[in-house]
C-alpha positions in Angstrom: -2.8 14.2 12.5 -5.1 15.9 9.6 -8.9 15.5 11.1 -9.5 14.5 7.3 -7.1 11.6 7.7 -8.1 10.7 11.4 -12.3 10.8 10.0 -11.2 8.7 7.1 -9.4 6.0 8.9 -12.1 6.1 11.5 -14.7 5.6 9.0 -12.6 2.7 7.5 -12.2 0.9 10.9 -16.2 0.9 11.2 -16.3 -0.7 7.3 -13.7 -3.4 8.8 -15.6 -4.3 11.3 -19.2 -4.5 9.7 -17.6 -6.6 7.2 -15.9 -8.5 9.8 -18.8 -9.3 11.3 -20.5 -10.4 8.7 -18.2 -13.0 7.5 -16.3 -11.1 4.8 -12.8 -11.8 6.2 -11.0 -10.9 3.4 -12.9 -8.0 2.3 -12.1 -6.8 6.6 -8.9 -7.2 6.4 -8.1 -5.4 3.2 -10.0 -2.5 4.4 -8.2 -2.5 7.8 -4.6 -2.8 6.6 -5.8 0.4 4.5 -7.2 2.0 7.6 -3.6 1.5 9.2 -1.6 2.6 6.2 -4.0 5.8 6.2 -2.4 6.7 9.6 0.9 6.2 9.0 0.2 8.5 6.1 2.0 8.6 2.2 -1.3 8.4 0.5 -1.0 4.3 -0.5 -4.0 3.7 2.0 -6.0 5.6 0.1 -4.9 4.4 -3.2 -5.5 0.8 -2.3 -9.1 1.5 -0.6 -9.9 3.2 -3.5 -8.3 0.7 -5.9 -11.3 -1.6 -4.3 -14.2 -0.5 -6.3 -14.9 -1.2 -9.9 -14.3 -4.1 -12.2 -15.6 -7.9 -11.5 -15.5 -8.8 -8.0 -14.7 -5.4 -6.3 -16.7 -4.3 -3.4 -19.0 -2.4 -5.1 -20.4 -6.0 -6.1 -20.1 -7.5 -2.4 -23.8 -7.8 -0.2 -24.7 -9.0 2.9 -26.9 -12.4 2.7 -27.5 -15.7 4.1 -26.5 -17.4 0.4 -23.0 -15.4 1.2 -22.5 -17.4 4.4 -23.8 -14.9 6.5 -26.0 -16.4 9.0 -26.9 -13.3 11.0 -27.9 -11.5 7.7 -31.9 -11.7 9.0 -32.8 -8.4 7.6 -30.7 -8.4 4.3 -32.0 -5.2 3.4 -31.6 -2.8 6.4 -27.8 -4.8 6.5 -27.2 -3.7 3.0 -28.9 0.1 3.6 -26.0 0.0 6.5 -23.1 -1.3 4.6 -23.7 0.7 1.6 -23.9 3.7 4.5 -20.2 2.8 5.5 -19.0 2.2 2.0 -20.0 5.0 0.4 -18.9 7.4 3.2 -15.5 5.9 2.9 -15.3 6.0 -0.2 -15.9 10.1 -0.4 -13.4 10.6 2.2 -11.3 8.9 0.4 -12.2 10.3 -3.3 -11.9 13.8 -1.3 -8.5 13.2 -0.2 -6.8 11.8 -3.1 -8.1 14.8 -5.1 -6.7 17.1 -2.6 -3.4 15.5 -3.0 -3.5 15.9 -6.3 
């Protein structure tokens, strides 16, 4: 497999499970279907992690806080520092590969 495609996927996995474990279900597994469909390969992975961001509601609007149901959310800010880590480094992967698709 492409180390590209292997990093990306990886790096999804470790979005899917911060947001698991901070009680955005949903939001998990969304990003871990896409982390499967990435290995499998044919690009719609990509397209749906990418397809995430922008608009009302899309991740780039999600945080990590108590109000959200998220006891453990303590230190809101270094939690948001580290999601927005994960997030964006997916999210470059994946930009990076779709344009080398392209």
């Amino acid at each position: 497999m492409d180390p590209d495609v292997l990093r990306l996927a990886d790096a999804l996995d470790d979005l899917a499970s911060f947001l698991a474990a901070h009680r955005e279900r949903d939001w998990a597994e969304r990003v871990a279907k896409d982390a499967r469909r990435v290995r499998r390969g044919g690009g719609f992975g990509v397209t749906d992690f990418l397809s995430a961001f922008g608009g009302m509601g899309s991740m780039n609007d999600l945080v990590v806080h108590p109000l959200n149901g998220d006891a453990s959310a303590d230190d809101t800010n270094a939690l948001n520092d580290a999601f927005e880590r994960l997030r964006s480094d997916a999210w470059r992967q994946a930009t990076a590969l779709r344009n080398d698709a392209q």
